[in-house]
N, C-alpha and C positions, 0 to 999 in steps of 0.2 A: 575621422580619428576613431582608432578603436580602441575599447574601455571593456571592462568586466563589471558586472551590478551583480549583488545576490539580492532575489526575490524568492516569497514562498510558493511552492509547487502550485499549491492552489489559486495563487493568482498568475502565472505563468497561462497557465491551463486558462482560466478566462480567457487571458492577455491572445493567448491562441486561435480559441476558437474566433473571438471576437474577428480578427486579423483574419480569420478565414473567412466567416461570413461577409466581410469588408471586402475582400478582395484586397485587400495593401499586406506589405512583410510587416511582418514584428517590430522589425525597427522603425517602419513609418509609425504606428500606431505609439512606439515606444516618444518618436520625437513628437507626434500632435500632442498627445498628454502632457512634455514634459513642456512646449509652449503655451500652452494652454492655461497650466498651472503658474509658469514666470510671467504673463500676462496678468494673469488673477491677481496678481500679490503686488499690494501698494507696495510705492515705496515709502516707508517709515520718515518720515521727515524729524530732520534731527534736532534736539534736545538743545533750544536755548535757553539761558537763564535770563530769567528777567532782571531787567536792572532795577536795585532795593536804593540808592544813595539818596541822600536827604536833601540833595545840594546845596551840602555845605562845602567848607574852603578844606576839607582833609581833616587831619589829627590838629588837636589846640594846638596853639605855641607852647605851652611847654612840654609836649610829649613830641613835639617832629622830631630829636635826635634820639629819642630813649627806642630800644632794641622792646622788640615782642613782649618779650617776659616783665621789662616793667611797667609796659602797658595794662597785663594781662594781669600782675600782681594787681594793681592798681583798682584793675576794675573790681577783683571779688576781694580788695580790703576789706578787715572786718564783715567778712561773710562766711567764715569758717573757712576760707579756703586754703 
């Protein structure tokens, strides 16, 4: 596949001679690099959250039907809120 990259002159220039002294094209040198680097690099393992629950049975009895807001009233009653 062919693709375009901008790179600065002055590491072109490396990237060249290097590729010369190697004996390999530009683009070998261009692809060991670029696996060499996808090699290097963990992979991130992803972001679980810890389970916080108290193991309790849910919300009391009498907040299971009541909607967000009077839960939330509920909780900073009498706390300025």
């Amino acid at each position: 596949m062919k693709t375009t990259i901008e790179i600065s002159d002055s590491l072109l220039k490396q990237a060249r001679k290097l590729a010369q002294r190697e004996g390999v094209t530009l683009r070998a040198l261009v692809e060991r690099g670029l696996h060499r680097v996808i090699s290097e690099t963990r992979v991130a393992t992803p972001f679980k959250l810890r389970s916080a629950t108290f193991g309790g049975e849910g919300l009391q009895t009498a907040f299971r039907d009541t909607p967000w807001e009077g839960v939330r009233d509920e909780i900073y009653k009498g706390r300025g809120g």
